[in-house]
DSSP file (Angstrom, degrees, kcal/mol; ACC not computed):
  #  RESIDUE AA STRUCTURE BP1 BP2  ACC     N-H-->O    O-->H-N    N-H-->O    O-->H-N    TCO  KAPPA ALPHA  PHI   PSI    X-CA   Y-CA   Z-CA
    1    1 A X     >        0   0    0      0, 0.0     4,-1.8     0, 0.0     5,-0.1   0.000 360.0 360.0 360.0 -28.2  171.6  236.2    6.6
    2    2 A X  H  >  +     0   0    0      2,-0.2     4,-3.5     1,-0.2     5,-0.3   0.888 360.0  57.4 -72.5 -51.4  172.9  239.7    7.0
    3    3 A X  H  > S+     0   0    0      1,-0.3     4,-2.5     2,-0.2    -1,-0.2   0.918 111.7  39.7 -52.1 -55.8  171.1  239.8   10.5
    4    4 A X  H >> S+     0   0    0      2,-0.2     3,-1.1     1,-0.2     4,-1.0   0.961 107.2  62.5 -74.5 -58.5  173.0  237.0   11.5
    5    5 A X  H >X S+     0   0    0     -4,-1.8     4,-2.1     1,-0.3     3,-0.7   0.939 116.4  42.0  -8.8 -67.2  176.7  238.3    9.6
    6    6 A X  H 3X S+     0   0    0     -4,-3.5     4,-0.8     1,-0.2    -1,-0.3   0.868 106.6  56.6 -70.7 -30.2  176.3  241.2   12.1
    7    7 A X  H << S+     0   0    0     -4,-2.5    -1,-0.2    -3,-1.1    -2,-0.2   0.856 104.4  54.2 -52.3 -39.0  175.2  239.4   15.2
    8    8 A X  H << S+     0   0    0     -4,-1.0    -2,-0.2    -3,-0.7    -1,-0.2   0.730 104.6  53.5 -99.5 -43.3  178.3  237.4   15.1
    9    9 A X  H  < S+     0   0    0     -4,-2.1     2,-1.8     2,-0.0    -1,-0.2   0.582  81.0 120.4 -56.3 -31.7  180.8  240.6   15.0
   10   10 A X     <  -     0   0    0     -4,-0.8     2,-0.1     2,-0.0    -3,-0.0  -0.165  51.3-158.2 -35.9  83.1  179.1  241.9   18.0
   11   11 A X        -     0   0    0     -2,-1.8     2,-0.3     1,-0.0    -2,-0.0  -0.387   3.3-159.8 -80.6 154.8  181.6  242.4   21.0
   12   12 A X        -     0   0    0      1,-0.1    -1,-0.0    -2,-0.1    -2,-0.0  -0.948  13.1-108.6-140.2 114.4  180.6  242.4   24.0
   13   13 A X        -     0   0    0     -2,-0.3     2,-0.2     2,-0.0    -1,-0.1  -0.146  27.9-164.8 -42.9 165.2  182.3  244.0   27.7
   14   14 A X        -     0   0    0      2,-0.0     2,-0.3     0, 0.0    -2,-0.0  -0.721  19.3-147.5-152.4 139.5  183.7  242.1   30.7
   15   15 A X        +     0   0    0     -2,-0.2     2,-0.3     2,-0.0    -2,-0.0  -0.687  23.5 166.0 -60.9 111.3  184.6  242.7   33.8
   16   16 A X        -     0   0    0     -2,-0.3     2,-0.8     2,-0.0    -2,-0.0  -0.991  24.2-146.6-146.3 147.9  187.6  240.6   35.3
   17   17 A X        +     0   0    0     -2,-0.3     2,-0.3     2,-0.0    -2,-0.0  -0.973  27.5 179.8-125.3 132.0  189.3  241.7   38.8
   18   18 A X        -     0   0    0     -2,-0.8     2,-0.1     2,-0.0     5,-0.1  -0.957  33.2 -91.4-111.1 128.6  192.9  240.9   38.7
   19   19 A X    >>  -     0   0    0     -2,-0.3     3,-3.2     1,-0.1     4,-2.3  -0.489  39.9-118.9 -41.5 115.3  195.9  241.2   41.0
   20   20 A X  H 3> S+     0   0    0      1,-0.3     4,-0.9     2,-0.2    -1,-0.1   0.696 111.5  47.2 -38.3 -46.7  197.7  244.4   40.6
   21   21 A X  H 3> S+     0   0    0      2,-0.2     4,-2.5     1,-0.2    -1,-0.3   0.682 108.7  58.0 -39.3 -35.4  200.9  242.8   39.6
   22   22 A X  H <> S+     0   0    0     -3,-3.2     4,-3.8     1,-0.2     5,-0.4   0.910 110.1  38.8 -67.2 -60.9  199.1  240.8   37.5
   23   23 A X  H  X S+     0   0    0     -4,-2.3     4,-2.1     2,-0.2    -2,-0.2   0.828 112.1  56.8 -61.8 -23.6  197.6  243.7   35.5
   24   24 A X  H  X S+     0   0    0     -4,-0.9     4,-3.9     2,-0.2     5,-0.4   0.898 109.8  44.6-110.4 -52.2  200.7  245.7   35.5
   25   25 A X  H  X S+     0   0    0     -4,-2.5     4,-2.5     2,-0.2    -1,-0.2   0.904 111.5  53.6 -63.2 -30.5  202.8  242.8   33.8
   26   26 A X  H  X S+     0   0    0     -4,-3.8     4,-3.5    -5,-0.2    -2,-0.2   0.941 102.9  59.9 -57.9 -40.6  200.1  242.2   31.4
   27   27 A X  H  < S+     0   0    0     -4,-2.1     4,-0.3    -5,-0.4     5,-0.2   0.970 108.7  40.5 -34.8 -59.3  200.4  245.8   30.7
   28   28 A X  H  X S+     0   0    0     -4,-3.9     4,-1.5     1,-0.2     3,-0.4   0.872 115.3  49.7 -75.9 -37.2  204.2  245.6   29.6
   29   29 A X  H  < S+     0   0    0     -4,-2.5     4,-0.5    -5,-0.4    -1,-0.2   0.889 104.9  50.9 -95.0   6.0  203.9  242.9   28.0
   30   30 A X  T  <>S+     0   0    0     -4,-3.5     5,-1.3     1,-0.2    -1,-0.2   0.534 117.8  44.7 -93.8   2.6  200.8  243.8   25.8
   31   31 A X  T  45S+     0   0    0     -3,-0.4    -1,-0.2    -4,-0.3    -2,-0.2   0.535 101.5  66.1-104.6   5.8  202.8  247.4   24.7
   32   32 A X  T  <5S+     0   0    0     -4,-1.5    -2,-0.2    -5,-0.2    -3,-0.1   0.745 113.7  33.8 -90.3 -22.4  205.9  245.1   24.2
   33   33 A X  T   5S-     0   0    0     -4,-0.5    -1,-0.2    -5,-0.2    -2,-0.1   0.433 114.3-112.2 -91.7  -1.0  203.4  243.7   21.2
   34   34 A X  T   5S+     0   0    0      1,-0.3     2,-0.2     0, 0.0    -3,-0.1   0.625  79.9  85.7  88.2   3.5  201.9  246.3   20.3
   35   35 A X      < -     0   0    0     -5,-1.3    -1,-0.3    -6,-0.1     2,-0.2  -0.486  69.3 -80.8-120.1-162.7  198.5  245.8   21.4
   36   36 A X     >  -     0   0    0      1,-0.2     4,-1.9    -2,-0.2     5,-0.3  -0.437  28.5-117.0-112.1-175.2  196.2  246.0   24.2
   37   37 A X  H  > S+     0   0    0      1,-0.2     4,-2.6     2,-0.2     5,-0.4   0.978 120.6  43.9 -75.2 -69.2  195.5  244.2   27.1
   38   38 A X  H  > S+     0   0    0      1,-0.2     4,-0.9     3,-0.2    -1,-0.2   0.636 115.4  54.5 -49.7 -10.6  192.0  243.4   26.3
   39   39 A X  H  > S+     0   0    0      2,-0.3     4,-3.2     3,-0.2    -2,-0.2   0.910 103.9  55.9 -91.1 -61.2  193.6  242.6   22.5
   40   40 A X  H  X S+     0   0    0     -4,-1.9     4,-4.8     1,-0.3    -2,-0.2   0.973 112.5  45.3 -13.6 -92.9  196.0  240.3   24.3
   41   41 A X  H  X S+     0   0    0     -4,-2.6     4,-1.9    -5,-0.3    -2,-0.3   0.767 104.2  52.6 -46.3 -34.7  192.9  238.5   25.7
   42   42 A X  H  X S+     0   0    0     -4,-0.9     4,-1.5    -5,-0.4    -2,-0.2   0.877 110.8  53.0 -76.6 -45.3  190.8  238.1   23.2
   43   43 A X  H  < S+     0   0    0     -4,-3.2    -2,-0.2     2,-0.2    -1,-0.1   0.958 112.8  41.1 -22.7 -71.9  193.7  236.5   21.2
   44   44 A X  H >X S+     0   0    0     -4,-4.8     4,-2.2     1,-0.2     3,-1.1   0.820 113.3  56.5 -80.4 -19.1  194.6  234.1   23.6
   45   45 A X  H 3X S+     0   0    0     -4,-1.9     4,-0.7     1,-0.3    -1,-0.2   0.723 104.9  47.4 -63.3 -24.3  191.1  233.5   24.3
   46   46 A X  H 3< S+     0   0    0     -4,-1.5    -1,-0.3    -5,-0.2     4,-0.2  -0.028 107.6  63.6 -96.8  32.8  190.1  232.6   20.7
   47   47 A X  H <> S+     0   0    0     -3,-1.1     4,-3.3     3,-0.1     5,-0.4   0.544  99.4  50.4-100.9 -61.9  193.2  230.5   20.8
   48   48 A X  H  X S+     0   0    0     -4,-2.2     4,-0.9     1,-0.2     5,-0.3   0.869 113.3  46.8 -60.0 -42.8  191.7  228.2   23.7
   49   49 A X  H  X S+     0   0    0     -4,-0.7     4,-1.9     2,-0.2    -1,-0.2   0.972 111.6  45.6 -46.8 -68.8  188.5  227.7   21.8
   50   50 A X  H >> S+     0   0    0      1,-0.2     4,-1.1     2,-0.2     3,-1.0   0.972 117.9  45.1 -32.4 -77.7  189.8  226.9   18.6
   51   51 A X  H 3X S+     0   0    0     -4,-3.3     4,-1.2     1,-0.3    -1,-0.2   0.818 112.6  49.0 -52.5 -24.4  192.2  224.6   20.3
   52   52 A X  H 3X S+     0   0    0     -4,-0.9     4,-0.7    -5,-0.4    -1,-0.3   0.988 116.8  49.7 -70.5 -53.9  189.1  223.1   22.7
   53   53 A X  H <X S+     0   0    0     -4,-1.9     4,-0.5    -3,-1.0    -2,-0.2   0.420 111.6  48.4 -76.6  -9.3  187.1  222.7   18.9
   54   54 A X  H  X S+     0   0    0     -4,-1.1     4,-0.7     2,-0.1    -1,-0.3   0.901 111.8  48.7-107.7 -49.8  190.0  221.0   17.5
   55   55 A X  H  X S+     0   0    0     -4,-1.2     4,-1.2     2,-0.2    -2,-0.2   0.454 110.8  41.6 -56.4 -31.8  190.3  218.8   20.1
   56   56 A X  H  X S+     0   0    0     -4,-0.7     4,-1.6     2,-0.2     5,-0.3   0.786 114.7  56.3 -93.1 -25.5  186.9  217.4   20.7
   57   57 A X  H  X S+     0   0    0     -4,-0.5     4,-1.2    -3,-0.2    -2,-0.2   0.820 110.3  46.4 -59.0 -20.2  186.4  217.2   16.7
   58   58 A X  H >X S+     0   0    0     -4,-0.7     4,-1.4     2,-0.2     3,-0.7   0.980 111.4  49.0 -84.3 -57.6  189.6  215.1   16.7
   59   59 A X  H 3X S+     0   0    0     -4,-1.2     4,-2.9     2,-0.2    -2,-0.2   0.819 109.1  55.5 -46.0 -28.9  188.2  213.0   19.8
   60   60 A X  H 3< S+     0   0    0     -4,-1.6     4,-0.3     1,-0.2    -1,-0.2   0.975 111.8  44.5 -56.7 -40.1  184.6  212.4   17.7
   61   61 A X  H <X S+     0   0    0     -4,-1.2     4,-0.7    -3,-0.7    -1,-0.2   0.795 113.3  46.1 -91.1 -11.7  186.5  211.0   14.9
   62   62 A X  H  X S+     0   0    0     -4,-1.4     4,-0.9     1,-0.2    -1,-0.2   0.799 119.0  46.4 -98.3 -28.2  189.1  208.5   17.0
   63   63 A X  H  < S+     0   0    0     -4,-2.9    -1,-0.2     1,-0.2    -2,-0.2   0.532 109.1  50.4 -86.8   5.8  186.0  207.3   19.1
   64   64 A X  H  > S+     0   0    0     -4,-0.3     4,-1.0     2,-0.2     5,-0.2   0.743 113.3  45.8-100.2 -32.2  183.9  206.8   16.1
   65   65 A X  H  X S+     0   0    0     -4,-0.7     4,-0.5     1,-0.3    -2,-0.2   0.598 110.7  58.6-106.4 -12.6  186.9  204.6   14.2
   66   66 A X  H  < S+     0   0    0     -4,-0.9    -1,-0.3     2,-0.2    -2,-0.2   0.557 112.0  39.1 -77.0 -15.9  187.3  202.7   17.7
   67   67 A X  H  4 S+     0   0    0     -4,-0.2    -2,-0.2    -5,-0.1    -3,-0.1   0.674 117.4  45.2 -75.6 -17.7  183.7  201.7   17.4
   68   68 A X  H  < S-     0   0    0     -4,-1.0    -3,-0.2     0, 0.0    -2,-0.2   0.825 102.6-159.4 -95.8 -30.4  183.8  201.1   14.1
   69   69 A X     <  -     0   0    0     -4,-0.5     2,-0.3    -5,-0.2    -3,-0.1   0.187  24.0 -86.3  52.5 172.2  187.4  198.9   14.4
   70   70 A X        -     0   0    0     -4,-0.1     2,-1.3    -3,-0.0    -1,-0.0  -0.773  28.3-121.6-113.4 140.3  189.6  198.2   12.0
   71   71 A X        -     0   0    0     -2,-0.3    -2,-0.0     1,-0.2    -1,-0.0  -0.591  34.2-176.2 -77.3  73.2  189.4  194.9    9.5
   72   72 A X        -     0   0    0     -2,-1.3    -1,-0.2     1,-0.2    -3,-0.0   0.436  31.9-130.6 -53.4  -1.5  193.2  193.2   10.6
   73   73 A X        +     0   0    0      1,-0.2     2,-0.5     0, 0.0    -1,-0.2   0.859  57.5 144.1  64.7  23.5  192.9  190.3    8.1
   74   74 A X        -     0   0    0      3,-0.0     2,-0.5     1,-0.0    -1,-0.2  -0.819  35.1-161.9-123.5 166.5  193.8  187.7   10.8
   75   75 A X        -     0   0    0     -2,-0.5    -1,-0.0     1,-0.0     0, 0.0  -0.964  33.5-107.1-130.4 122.9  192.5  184.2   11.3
   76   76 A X        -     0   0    0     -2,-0.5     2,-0.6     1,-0.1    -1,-0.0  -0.203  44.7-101.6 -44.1 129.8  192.8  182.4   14.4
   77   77 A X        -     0   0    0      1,-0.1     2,-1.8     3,-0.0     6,-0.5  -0.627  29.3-134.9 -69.8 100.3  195.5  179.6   14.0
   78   78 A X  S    S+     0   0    0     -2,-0.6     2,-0.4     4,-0.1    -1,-0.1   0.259  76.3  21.0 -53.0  -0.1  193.7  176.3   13.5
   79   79 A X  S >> S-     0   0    0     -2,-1.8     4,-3.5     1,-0.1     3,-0.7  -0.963  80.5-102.8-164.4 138.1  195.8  174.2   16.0
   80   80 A X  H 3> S+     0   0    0     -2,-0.4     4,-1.0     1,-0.2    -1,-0.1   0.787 123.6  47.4 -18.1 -46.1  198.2  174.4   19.2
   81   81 A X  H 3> S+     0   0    0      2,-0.2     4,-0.7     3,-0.1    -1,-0.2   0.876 104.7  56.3 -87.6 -33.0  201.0  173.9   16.9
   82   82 A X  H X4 S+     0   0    0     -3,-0.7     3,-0.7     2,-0.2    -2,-0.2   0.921 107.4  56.5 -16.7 -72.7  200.0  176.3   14.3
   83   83 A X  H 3< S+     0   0    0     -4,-3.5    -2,-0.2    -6,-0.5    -1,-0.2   0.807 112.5  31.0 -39.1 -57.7  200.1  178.4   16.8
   84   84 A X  H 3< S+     0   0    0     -4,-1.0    -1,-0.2    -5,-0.2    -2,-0.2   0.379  85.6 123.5 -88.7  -4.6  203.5  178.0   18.1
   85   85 A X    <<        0   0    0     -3,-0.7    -3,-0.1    -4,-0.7    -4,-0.0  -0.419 360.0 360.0 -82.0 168.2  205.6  177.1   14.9
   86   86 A X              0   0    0     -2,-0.1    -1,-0.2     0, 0.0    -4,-0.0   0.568 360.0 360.0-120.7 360.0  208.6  179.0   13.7
């Protein structure tokens, strides 16, 4: 269990080629928070996950309660006129 505790904290490089402009605003605006660029990223990327993991759990449960449907309590009206009074 320990093995695994520690596996899971493991970071990892990456490599990403960017457009100078690109990096240079990322720059400013990751000392304008107080972090780092890669800090930045890593944020917003374990934002888009979460949000991906909340999103198909959500989908699981709305297609599971559209299979299952819902019990509306209604009874067909026994006659043409039934139907239509008011």
């Amino acid at each position: 269990m320990v093995l695994h505790a520690k596996m899971c904290n493991m970071k990892s490089n990456i490599t990403l080629k960017l457009e100078a402009e690109l990096i240079r605003e990322a720059r400013i605006l990751a000392a304008e928070q107080g972090t780092s660029i890669s800090a930045l990223l890593a944020a917003r990327l374990q934002e888009i996950v979460r949000e991906r993991k909340t999103y198909d759990r959500a989908r699981r449960r709305a297609l599971a309660r559209l299979r299952e449907g819902r019990d509306l309590h209604w009874t067909p009206p026994r006659s043409r006129d039934e139907l239509h009074e008011r």
